[in-house]
MARZA-103534 format. One record per residue (C-alpha): x, z, y; residue in one letter. Coordinates in Angstrom, 1 decimal, decimal comma, padded with zeros to 4 digits. Last residue first. Example, Ala and Ser with C-alpha at 12.3 -4.5 7.8 and 13.67 -1.06 7.14 Angstrom:
SITE        x        z        y   res
SITE    013,7    007,1   -001,1     S
SITE    012,3    007,8   -004,5     A
REM end
This chain:
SITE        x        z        y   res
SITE    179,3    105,0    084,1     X
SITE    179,2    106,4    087,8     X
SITE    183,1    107,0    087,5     X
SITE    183,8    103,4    085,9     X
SITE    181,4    101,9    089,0     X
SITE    183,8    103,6    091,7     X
SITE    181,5    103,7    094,7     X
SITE    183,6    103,1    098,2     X
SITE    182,7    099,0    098,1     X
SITE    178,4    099,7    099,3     X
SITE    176,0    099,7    097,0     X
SITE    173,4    098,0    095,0     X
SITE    171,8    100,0    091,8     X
SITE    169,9    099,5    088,7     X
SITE    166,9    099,2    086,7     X
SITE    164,7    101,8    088,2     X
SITE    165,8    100,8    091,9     X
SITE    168,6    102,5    094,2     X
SITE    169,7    100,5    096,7     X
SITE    173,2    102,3    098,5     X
SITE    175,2    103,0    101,5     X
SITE    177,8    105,1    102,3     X
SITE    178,8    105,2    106,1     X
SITE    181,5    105,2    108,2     X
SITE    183,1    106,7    111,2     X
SITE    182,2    110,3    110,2     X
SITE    181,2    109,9    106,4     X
SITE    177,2    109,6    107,2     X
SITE    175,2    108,8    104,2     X
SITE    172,8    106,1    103,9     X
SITE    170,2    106,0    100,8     X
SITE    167,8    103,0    100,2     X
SITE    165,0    103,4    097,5     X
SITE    163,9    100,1    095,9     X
SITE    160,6    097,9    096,4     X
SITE    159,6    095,9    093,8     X
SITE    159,3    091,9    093,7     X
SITE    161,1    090,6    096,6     X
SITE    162,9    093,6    098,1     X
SITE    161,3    096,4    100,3     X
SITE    163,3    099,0    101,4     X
SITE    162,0    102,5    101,6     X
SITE    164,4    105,0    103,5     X
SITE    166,1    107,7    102,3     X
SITE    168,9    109,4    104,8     X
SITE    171,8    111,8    104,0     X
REM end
């Protein structure tokens, strides 16, 4: 898995990649909330 910074418009948010073979998992991660990639079943994460 990688962190990166990334900066948005008014905070910045921690990034994640991780390596599934051919693909990659990708998220934002920022103290209100989270951005990510198709593969993340919201209902599970709830």
């Amino acid at each position: 898995m990688e962190q990166i910074k990334v900066q948005l418009a008014k905070k910045q948010a921690d990034g994640y990649v991780i390596a599934l073979g051919p693909v990659n998992l990708v998220a934002a991660v920022t103290d209100v909330g989270m951005v990510g990639c198709g593969a993340f079943d919201v209902a599970a994460l709830n």
